[in-house]
Residue frames relative to the residue before (quaternion, step in Angstrom):
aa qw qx qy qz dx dy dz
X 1.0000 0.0000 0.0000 0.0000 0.00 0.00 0.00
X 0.5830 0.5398 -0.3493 0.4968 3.94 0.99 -1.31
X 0.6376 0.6272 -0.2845 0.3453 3.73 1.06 -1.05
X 0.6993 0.4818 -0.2554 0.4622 3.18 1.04 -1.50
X 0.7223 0.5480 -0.2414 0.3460 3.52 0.86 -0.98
X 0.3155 0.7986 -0.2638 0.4394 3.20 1.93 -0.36
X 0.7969 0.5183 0.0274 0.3092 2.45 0.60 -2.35
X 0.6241 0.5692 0.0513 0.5329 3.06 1.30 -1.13
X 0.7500 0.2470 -0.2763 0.5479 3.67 1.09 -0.37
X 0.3787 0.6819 -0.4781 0.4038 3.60 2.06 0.05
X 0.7413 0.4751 -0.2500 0.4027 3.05 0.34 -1.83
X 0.6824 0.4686 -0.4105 0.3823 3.69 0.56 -0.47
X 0.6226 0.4500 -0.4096 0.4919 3.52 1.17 -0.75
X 0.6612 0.5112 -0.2764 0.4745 3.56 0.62 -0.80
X 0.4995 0.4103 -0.3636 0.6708 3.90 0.90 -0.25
X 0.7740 0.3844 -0.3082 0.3977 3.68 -0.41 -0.80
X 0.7239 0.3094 -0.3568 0.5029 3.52 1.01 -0.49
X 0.4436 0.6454 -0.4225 0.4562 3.69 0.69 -0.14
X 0.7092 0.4453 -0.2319 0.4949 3.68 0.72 -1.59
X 0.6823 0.4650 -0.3715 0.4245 3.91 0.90 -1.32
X 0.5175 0.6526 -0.3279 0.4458 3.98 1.19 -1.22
X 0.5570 0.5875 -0.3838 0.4442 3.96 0.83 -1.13
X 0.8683 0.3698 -0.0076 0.3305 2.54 -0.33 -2.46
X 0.4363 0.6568 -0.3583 0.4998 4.27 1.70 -0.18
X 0.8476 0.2997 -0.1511 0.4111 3.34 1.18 -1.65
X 0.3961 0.7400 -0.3674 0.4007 3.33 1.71 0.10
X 0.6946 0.4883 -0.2322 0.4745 3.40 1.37 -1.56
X 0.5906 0.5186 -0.3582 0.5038 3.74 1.06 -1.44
X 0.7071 0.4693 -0.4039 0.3415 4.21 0.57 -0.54
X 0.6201 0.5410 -0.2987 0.4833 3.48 1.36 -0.64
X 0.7033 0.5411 -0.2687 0.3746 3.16 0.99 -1.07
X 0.5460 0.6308 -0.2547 0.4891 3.14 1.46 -0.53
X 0.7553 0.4979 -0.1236 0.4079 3.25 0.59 -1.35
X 0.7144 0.2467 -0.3174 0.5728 3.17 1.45 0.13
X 0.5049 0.6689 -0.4653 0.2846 3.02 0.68 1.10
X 0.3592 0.8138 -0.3310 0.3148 2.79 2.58 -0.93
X 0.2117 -0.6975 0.5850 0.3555 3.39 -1.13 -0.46
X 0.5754 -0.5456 0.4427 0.4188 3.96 -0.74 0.91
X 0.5554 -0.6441 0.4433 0.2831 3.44 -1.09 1.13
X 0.4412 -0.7326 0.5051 0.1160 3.76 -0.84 0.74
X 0.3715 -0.6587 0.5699 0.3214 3.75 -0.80 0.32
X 0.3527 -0.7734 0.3695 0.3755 3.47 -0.84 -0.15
X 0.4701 -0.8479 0.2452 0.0028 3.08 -1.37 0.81
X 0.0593 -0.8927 0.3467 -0.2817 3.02 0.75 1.24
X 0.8684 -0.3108 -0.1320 0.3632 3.52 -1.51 1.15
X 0.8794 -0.0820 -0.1862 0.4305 2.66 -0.63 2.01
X 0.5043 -0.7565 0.1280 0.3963 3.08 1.09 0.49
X 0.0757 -0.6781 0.6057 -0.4093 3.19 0.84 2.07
X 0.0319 0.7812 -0.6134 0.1118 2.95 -0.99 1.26
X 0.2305 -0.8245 0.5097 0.0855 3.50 -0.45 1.70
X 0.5954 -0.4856 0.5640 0.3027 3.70 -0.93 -0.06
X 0.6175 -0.6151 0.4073 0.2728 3.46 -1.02 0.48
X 0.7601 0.2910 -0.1775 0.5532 3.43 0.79 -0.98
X 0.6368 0.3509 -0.4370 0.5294 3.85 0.85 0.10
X 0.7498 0.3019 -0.4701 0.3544 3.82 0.89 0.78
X 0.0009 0.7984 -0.5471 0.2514 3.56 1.44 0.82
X 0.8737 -0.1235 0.1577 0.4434 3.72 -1.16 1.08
X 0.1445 0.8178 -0.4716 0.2964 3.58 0.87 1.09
X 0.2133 0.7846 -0.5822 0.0040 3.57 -0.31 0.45
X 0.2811 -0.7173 0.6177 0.1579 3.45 -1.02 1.39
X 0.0767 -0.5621 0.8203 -0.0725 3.50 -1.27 1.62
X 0.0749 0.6862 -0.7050 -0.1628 3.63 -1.58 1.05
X 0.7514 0.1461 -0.1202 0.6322 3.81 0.92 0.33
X 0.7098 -0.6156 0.2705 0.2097 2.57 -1.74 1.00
X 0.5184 0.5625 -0.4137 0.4937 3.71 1.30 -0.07
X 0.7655 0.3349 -0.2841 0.4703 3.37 0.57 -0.30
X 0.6405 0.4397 -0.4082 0.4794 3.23 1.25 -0.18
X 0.4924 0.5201 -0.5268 0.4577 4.18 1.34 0.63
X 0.7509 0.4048 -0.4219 0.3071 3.59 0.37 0.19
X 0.4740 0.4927 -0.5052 0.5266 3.41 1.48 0.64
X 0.3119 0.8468 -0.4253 0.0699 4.12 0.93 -0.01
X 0.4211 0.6095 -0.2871 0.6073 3.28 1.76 -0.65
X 0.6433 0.4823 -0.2702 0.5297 4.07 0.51 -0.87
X 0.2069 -0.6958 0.6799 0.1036 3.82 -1.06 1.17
X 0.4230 0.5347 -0.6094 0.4046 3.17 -0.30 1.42
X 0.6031 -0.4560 0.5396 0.3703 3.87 -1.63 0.52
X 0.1207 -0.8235 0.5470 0.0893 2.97 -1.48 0.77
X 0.5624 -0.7025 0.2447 0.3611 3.65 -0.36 1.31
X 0.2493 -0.7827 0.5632 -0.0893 3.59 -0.35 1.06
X 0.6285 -0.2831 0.4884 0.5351 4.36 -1.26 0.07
X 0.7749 0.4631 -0.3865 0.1889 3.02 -0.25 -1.69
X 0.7065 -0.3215 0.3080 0.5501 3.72 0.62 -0.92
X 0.7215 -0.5046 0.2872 0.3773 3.29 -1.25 0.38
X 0.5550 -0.3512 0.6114 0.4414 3.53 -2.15 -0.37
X 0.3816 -0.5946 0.6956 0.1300 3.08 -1.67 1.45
X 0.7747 0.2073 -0.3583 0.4780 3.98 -0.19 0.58
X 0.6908 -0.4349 0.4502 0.3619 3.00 -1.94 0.74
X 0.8159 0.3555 -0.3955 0.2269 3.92 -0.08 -0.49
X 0.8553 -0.0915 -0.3082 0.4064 3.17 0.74 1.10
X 0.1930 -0.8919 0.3856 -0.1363 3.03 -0.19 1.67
X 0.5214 -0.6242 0.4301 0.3918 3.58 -1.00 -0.11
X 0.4813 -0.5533 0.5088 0.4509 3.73 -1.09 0.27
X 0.7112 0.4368 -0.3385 0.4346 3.32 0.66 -0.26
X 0.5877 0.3220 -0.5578 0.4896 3.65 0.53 0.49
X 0.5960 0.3519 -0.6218 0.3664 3.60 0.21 -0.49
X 0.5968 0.4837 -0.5189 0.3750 4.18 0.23 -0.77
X 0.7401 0.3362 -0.3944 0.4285 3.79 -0.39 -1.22
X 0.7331 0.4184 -0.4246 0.3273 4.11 0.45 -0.96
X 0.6971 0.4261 -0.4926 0.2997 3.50 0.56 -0.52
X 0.7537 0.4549 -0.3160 0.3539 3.80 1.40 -1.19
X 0.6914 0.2764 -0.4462 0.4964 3.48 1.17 1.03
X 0.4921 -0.7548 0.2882 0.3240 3.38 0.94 0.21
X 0.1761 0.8381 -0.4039 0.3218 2.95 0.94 1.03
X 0.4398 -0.5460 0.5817 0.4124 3.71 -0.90 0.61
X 0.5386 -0.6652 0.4399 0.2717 4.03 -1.08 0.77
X 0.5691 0.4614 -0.4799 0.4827 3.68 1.24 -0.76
X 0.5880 0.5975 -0.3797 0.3912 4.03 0.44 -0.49
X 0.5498 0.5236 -0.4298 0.4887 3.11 1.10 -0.27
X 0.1037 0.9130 -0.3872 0.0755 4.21 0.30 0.33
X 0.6200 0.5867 -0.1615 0.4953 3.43 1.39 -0.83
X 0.1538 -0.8078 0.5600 0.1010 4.04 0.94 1.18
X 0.7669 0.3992 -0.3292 0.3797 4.13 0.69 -1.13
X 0.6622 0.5274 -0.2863 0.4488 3.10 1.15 -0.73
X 0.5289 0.5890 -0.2916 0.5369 3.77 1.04 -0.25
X 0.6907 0.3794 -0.2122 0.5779 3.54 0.57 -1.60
X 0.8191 0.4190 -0.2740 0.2801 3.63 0.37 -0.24
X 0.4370 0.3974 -0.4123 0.6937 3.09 1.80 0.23
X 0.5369 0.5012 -0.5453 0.4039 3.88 0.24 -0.46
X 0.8757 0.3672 -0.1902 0.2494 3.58 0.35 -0.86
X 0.4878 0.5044 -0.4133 0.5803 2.98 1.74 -0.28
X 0.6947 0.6423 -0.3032 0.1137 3.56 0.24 -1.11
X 0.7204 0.2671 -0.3642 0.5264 3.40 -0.64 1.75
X 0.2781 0.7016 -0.4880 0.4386 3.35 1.57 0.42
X 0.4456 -0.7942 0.3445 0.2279 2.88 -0.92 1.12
X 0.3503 -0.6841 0.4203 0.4823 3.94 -0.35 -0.35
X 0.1748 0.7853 -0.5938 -0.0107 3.10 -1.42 0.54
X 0.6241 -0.5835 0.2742 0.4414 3.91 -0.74 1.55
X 0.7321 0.4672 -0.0158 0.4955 3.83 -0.74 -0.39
X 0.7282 0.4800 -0.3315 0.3598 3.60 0.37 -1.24
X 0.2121 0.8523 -0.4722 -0.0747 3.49 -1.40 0.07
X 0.5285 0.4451 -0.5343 0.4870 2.98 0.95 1.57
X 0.8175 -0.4309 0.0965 0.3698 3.74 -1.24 -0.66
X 0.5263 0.6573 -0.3355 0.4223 3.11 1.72 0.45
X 0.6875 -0.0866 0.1491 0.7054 3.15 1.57 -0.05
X 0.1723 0.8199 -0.5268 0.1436 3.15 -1.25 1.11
X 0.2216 -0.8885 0.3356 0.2212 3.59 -0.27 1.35
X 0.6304 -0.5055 0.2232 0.5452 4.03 -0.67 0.26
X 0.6118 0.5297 -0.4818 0.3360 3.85 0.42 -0.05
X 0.6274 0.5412 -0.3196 0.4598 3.35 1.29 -1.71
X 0.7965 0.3618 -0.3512 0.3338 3.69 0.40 -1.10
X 0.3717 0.5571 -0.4586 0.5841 4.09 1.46 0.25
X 0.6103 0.4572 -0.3975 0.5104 3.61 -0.04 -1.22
X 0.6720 0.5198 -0.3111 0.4259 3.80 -0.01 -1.26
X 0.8518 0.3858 -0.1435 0.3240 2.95 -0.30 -1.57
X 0.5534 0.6662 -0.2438 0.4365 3.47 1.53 -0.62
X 0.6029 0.5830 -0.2091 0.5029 3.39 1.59 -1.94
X 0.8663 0.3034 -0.1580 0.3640 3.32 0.36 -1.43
X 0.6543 0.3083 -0.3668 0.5850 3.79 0.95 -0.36
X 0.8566 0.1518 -0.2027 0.4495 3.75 -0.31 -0.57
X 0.4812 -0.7550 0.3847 0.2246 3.59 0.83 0.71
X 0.4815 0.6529 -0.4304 0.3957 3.68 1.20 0.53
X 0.1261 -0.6087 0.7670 0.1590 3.80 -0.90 0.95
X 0.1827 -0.7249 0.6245 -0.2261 2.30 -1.88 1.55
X 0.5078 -0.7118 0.3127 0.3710 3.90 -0.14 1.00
X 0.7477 -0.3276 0.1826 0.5480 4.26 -1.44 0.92
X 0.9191 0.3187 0.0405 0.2282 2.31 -0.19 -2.51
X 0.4214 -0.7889 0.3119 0.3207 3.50 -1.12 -0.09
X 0.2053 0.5633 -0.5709 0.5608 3.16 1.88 1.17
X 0.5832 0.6780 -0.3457 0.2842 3.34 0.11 -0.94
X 0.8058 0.4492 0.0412 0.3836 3.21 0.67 -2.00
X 0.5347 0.6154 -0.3910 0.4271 2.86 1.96 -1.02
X 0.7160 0.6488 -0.1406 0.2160 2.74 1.44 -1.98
X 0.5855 0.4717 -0.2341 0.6163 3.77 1.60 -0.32
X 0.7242 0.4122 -0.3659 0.4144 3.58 0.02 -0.35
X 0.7747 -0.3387 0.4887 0.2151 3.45 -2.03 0.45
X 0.0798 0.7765 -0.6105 -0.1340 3.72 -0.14 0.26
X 0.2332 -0.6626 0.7085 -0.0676 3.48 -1.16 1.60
X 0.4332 -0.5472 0.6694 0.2546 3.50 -1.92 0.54
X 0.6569 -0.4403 0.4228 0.4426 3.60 -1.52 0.59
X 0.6739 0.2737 -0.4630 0.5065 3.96 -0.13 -0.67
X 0.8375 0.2527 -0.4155 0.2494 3.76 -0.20 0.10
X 0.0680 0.8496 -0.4664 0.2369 3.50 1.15 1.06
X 0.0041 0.7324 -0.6771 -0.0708 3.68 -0.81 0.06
X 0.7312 -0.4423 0.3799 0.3541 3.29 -1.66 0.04
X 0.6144 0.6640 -0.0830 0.4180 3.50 -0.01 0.37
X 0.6898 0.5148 -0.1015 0.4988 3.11 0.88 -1.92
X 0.6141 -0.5016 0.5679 0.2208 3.35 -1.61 0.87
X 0.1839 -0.7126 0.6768 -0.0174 3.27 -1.25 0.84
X 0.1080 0.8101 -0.5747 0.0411 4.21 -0.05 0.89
X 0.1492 -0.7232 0.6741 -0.0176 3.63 -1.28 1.25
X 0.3766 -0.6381 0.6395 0.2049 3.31 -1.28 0.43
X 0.0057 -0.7707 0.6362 -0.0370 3.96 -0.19 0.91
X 0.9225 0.0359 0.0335 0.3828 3.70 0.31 -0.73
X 0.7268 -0.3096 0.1371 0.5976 3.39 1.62 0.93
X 0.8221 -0.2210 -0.0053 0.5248 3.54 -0.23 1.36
X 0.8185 -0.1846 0.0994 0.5348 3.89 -1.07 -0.08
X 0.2489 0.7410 -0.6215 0.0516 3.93 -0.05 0.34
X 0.7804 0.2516 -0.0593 0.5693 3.94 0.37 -0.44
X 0.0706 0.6964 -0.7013 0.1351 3.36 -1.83 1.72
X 0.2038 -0.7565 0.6204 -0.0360 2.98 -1.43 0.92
X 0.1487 -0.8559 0.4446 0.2183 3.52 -1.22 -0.01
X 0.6364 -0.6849 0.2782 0.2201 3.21 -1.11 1.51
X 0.3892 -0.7383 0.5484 0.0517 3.40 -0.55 1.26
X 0.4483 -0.5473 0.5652 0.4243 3.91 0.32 -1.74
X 0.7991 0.2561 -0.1876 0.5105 3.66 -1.10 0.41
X 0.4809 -0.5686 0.3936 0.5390 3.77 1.46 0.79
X 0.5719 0.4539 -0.6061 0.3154 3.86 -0.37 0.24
X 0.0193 0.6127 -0.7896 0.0279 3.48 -1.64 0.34
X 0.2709 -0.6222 0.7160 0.1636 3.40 -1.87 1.19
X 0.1434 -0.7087 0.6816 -0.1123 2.91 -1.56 1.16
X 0.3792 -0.6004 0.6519 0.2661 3.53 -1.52 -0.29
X 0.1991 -0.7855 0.5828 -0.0611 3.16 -0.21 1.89
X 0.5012 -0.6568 0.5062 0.2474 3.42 -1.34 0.62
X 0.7136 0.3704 -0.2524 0.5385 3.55 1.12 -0.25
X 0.8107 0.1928 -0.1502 0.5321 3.60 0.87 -0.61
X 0.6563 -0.4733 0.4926 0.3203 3.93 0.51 0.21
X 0.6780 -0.3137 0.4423 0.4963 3.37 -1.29 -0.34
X 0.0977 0.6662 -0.6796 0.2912 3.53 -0.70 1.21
X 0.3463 -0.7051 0.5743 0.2304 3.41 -1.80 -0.12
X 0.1696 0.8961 -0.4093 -0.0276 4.07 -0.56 0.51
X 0.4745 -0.7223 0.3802 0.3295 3.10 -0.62 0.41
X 0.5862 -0.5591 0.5040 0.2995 3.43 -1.65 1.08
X 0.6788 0.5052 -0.3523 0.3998 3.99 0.94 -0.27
X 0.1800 0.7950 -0.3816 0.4358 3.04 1.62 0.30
X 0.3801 -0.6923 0.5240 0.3187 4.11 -0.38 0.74
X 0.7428 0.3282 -0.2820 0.5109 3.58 0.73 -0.72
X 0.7175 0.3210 -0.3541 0.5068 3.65 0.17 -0.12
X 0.4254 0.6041 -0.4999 0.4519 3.82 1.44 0.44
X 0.6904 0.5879 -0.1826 0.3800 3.37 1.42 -1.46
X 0.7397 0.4846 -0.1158 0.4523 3.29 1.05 -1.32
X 0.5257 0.6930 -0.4468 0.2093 3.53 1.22 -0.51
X 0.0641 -0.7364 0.6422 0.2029 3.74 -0.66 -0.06
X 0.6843 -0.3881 0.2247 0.5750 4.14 0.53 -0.50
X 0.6824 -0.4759 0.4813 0.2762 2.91 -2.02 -0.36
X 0.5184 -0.7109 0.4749 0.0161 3.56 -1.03 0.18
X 0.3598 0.7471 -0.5578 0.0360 3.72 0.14 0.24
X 0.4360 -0.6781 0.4970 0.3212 3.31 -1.00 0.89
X 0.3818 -0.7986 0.4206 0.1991 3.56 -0.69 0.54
X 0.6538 -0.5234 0.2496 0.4862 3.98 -0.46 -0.17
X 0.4670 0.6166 -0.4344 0.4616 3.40 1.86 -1.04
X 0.6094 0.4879 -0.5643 0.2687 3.96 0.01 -0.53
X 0.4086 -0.6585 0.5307 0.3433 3.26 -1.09 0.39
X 0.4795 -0.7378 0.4733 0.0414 3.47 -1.40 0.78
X 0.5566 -0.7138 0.3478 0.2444 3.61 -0.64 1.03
X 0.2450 -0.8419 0.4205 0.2332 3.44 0.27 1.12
């Protein structure tokens, strides 16, 4: 009988520790598990961060030497002229300009016009100025006009207003002039990108890019701009 009962208060201690050993490692698994950290996208140029399934079989090509060692690989390769029209091999610059204007990345298409805001961009502003030590919003239009769309185009941005096509905001293109009143008639231009954004030479941030839905630059807008064929052209 002393035997059975023996027997009988093992298994309970042994049952009871089994049950405490469970319910110990139940807590140490939770406890754990909130310690993970939530899984991250990855992060990449410049901190741009793509999603997982929109970076499936990505291959970054930013020139054309690097885009000869994918040659074996039926796909366009990125070239001066402008970019690759599909997602598997693209420029670092379209993923940058499509995500900070939200833009689908093939749309991003213009390789000089990209590389040339890429390089001006964060230049500081200054009145008068018009190189990389400073550079006001007409000079860096004037520029950017000369050297990507090969049109010469007058200093100021009265001036410019004063030669170009005026267009309403829904009939903007890529390209097109962008004119605000900031300090009493035409004082400030930009140029139209797509998705309302246009890069300009801001007084507070340099060459940068912003959008025309912007409350202030909603206020200040006066119209668009196309340069027409009569400008004369950069020989």
């Amino acid at each position: 009988m002393n035997h059975l009962f023996f027997v009988a208060v093992a298994t309970g201690i042994f049952s009871g520790t089994t049950i405490s050993v469970k319910a110990q490692t139940n807590v140490n698994i939770e406890r754990f598990a909130d310690r993970v950290p939530p899984k991250k996208s990855p992060k990449f140029i410049d901190n741009i961060e793509m999603k997982p399934e929109a970076s499936n079989n990505v291959v970054i090509v930013a020139d054309e030497k690097a885009a000869s060692h994918e040659s074996n690989v039926n796909t366009p390769s990125v070239t001066k002229a402008g970019f690759v029209g599909n997602i598997e091999q693209c420029s670092h610059l379209q993923f940058k300009y499509a995500m900070m204007m939200d833009r689908e990345v093939e749309s991003i298409a213009n390789y000089p016009l990209y590389s040339f805001i890429e390089e001006w961009w964060g230049t500081r502003y200054q009145y008068g100025g018009s190189d990389k030590n400073g550079i006001d919003c007409s000079a860096f239009t004037g520029k950017l006009l000369s050297d990507v769309f090969g049109a010469n185009v007058p200093r100021t941005a009265k001036e410019q207003y004063d030669v170009s096509e005026k267009l309403a905001i829904e009939d903007l293109q890529e390209g097109d002039l962008v004119f605000f009143n900031t300090r009493g008639g035409v004082s400030h231009v930009g140029l139209y990108l797509g998705n309302n954004y246009f890069v300009h030479s801001s007084t507070n941030a340099g060459v940068t890019i912003s959008s025309l839905e912007d409350g202030y630059y909603q206020k200040k807008f006066i119209s668009g701009g196309r340069i027409s064929a009569t400008v004369s052209k950069v020989e």
